[in-house]
FIGUDREN-589499 format. One record per residue (C-alpha): chain; x, y, z; residue in one letter. Coordinates in nm, 3 decimals, padded with zeros to 5 digits, always signed. Example, Ala and Ser with C-alpha at 12.3 -4.5 7.8 and 13.67 -1.06 7.14 Angstrom:
BEGIN
   unit         u         v         w   code
      A   +01.230   -00.450   +00.780      A
      A   +01.367   -00.106   +00.714      S
This chain:
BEGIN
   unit         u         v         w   code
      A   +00.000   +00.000   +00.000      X
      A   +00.222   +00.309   +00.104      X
      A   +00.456   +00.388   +00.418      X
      A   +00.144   +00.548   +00.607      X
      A   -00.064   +00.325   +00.804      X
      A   -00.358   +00.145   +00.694      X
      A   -00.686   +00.240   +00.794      X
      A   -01.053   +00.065   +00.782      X
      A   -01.339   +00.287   +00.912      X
      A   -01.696   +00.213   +00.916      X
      A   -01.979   +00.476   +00.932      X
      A   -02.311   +00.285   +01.091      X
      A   -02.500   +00.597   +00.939      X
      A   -02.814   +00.636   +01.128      X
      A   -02.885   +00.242   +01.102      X
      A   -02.794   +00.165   +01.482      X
      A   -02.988   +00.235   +01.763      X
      A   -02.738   +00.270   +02.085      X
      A   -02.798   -00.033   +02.218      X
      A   -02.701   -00.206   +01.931      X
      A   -02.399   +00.019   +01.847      X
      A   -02.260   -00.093   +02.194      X
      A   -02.313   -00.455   +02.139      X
      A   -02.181   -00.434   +01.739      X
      A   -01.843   -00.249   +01.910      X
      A   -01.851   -00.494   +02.138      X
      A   -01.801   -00.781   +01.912      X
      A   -01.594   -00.613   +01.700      X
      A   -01.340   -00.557   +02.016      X
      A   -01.427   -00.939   +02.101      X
      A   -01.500   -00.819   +02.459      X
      A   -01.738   -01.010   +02.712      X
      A   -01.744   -01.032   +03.057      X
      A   -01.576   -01.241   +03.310      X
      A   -01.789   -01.527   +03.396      X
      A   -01.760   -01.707   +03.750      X
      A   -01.455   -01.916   +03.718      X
      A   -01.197   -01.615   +03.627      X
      A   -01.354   -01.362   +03.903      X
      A   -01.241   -01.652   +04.107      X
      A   -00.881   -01.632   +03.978      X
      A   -00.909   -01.235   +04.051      X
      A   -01.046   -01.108   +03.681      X
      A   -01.296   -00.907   +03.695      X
      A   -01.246   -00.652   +03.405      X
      A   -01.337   -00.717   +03.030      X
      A   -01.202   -01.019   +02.885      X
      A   -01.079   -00.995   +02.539      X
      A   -01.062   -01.204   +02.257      X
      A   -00.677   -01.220   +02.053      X
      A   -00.881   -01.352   +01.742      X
      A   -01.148   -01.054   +01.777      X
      A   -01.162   -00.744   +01.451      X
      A   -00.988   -00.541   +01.667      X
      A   -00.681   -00.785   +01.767      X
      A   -00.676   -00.847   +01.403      X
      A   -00.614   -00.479   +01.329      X
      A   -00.331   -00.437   +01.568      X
      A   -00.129   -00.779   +01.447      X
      A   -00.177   -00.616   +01.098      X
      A   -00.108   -00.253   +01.204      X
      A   -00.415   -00.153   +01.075      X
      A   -00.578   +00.111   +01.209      X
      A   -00.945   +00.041   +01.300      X
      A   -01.189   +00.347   +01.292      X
      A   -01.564   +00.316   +01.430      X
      A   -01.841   +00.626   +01.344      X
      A   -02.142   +00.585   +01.519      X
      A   -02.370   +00.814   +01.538      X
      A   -02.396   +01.111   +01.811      X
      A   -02.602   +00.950   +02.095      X
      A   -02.390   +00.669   +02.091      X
      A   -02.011   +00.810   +02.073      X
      A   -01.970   +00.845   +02.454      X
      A   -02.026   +00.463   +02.539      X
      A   -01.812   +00.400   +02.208      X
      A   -01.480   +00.595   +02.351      X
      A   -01.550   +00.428   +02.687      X
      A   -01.601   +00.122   +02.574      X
      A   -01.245   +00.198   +02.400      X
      A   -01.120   +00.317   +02.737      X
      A   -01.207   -00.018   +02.909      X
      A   -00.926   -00.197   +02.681      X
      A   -00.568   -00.251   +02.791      X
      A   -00.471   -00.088   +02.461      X
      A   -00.677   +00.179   +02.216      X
      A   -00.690   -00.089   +01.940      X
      A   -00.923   +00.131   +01.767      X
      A   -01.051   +00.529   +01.773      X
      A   -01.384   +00.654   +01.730      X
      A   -01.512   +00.932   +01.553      X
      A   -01.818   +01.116   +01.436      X
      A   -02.025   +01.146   +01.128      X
      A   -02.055   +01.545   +01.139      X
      A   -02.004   +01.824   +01.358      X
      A   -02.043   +02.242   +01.314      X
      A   -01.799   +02.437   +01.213      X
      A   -01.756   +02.686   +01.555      X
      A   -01.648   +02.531   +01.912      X
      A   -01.953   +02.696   +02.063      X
      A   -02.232   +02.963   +02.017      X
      A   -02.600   +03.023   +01.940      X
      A   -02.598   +02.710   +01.667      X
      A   -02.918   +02.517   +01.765      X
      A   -02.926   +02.136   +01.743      X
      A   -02.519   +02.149   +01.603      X
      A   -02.263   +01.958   +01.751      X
      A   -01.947   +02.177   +01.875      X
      A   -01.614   +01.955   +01.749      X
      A   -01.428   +02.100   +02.022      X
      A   -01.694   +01.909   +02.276      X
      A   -01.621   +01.621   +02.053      X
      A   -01.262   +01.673   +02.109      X
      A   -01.290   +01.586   +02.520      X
      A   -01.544   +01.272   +02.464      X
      A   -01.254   +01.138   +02.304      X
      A   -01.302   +01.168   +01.924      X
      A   -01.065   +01.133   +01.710      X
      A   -01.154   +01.167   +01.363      X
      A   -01.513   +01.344   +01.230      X
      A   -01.658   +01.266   +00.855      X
      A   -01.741   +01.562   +00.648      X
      A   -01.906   +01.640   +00.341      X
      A   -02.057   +01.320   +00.291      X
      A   -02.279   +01.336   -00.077      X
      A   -02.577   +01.260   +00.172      X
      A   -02.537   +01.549   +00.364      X
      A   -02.420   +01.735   +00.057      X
      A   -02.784   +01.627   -00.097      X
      A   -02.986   +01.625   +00.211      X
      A   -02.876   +01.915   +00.425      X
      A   -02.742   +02.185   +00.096      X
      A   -02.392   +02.124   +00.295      X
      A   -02.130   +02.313   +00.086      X
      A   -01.784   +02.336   -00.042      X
      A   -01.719   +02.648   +00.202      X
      A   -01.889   +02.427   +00.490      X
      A   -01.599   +02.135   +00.435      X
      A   -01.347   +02.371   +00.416      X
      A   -01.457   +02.552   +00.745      X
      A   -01.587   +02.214   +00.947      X
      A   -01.227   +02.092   +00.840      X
      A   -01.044   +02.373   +00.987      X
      A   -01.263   +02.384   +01.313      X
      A   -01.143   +02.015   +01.346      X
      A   -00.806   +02.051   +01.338      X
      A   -00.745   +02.334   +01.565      X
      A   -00.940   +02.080   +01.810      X
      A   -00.683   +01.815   +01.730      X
      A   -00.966   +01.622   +01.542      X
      A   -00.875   +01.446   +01.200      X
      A   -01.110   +01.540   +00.923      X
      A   -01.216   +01.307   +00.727      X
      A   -01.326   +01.467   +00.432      X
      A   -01.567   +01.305   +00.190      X
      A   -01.475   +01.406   -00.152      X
      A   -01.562   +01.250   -00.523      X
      A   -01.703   +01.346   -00.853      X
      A   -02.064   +01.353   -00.929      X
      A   -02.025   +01.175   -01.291      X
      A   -01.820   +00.943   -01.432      X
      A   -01.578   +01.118   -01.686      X
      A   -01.231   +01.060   -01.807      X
      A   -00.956   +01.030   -01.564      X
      A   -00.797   +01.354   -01.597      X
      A   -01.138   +01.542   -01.585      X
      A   -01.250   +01.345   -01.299      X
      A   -00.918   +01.428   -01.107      X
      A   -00.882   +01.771   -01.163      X
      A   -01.288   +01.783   -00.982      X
      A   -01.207   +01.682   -00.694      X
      A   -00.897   +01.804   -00.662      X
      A   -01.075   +02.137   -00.670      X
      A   -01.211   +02.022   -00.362      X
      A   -00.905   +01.889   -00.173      X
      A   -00.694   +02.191   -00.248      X
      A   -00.934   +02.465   -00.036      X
      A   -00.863   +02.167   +00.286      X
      A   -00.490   +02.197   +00.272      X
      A   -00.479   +02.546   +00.223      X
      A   -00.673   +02.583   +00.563      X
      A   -00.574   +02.276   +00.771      X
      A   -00.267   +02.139   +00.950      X
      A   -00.171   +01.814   +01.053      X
      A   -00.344   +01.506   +00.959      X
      A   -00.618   +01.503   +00.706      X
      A   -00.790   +01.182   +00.536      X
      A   -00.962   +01.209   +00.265      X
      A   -01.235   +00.943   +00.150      X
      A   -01.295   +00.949   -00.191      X
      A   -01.685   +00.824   -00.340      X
      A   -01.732   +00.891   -00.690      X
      A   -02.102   +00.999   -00.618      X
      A   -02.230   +00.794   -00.902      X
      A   -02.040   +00.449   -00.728      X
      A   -02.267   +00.559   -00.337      X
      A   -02.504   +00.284   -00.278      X
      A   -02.391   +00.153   -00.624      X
      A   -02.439   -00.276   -00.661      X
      A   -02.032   -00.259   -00.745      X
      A   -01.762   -00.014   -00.708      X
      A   -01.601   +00.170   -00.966      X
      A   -01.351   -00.004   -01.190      X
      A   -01.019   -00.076   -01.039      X
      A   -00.899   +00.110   -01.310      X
      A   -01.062   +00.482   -01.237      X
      A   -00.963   +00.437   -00.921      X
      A   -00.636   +00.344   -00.971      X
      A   -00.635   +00.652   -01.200      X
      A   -00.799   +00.913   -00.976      X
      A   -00.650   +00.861   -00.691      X
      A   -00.264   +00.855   -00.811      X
      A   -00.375   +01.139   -01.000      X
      A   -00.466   +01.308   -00.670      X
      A   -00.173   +01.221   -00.481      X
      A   +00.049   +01.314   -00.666      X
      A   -00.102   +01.675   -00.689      X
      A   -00.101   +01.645   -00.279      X
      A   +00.260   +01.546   -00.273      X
      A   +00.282   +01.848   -00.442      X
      A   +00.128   +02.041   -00.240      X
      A   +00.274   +01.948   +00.088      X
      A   +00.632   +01.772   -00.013      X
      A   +00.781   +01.787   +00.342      X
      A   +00.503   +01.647   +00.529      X
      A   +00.326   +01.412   +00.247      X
      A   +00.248   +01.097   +00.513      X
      A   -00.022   +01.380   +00.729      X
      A   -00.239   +01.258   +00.423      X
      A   -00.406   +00.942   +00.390      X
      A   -00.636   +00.877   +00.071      X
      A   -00.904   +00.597   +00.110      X
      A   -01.141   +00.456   -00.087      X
      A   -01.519   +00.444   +00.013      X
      A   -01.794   +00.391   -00.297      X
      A   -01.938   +00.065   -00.220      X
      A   -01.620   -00.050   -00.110      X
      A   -01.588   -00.479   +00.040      X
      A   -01.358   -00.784   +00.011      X
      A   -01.098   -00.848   -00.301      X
      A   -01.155   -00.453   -00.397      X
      A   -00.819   -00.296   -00.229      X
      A   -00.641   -00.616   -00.411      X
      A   -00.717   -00.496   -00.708      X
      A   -00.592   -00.189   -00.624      X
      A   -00.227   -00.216   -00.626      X
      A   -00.160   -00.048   -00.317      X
      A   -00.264   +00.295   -00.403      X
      A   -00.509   +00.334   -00.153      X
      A   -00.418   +00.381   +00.274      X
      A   -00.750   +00.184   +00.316      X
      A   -01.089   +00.142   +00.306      X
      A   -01.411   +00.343   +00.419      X
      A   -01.721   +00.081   +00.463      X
      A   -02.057   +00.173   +00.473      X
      A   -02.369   -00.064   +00.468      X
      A   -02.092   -00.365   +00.406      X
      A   -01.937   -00.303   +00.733      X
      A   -02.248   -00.315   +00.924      X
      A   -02.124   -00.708   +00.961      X
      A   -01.837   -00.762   +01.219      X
      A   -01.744   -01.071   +01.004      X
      A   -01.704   -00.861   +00.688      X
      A   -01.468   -00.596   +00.862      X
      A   -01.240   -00.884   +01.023      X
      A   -01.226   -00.986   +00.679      X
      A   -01.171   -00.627   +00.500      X
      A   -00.990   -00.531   +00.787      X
      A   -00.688   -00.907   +00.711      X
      A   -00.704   -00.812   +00.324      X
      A   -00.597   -00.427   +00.400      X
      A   -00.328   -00.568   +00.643      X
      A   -00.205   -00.799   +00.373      X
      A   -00.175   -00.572   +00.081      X
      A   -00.004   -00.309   +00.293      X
      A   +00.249   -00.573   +00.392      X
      A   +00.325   -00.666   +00.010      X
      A   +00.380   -00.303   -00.068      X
């Protein structure tokens, strides 16, 4: 894949209640409780299990990125609190772009910041389509998360499927506003719009093409400090796609696919083996 680390996030979208966030994180982790035998033996915390998602991520040095949604973020970084390491973050699916103020019903990513989040998705086409979220929104959610030590994770992709080159230069109009405004880490997720929700991804090809396209206009762009960017791939992303890929990608961003702990353990091996190979 590339010298930066390998990352697999999955956005539950608004498909989880809190109760069953908790107990999908929970299985992912491979956590249950002590039953009566070990408490005898003096174990009483969370036991946890070396074959679990998130053991999987750490022997493959993978990192392992969970995005529930608001109600259910402050059990999620406890949860990840509870573990004898942080073998994976948490993060959020959208926040505002001030720390605080008269903004009714928004979510502050400086308050974000102290429940422990570490990365917040932005600009997702949803949103984008849903809420009128716009290009000067990104840019100014982005910079509000990294002056709060927050990664943004910006959603970015074009809206129809064109030639490489044209394709390329579209969305690099909308990384270049980010780095002009941001410091430190960024990742960017990119979902050709037309490939959301699609039965298959896009061809290995265009992505191939788009994305080395795009990094190598970042590399530009920030030469002495090229590994704060990460580049993953997100439009109805699952198994054998980042094979095809030939390393160009830092990872994965699953949707509706990743809903299924089984799927991510086995997203989350095939990531770790590709970035091993490159």
């Amino acid at each position: 894949m590339t010298s930066r680390q390998p990352v697999v996030a999955i956005s539950l979208k608004m498909y989880f209640d809190p109760a069953k966030t908790l107990q999908f994180v929970t299985k992912l982790a491979g956590i249950e409780q002590p039953d009566a035998e070990l408490k005898k033996h003096g174990i009483t915390g969370p036991v946890q299990d070396s074959s679990s998602t998130v053991a999987t991520a750490a022997l493959n040095h993978v990192e392992l990125v969970i995005m529930p949604d608001f109600l259910s973020i402050r059990e999620c970084t406890r949860l990840k609190d509870r573990l004898d390491e942080p073998l994976f973050n948490v993060g959020a699916q959208d926040c505002w772009q001030a720390d605080e103020g008269a903004f009714t019903g928004e979510v502050s990513p400086k308050h974000l910041a102290q429940l422990g989040v570490r990365y917040v998705e932005i600009g997702h086409a949803e949103r984008r389509k849903q809420f009128g979220e716009t290009n000067e929104w990104v840019i100014n959610k982005s910079a509000a998360c990294s002056r709060n030590n927050i990664v943004p994770w910006i959603c970015i992709g074009e809206i129809n499927k064109g030639d490489i080159e044209a394709c390329g230069e579209e969305v690099w109009e909308q990384i270049k506003p980010v780095l002009d405004n941001c410091s430190g880490q960024l990742v960017f997720a990119y979902e050709p719009v037309w490939a959301i929700g699609a039965p298959k991804p896009a061809e290995s090809d265009h992505i191939i093409g788009v994305v080395s396209y795009l990094r190598k206009k970042i590399d530009a762009e920030k030469a002495s400090n090229e590994k704060d960017v990460r580049i993953v791939y997100g439009g109805s992303a699952g198994p054998g796609l980042v094979e095809s890929l030939n390393g160009v990608v830092d990872g994965l961003f699953l949707g509706r696919f990743g809903h299924n702990p089984d799927n991510v353990k086995k997203v989350v091996e095939e990531v770790g083996s590709v970035a091993k190979k490159n």
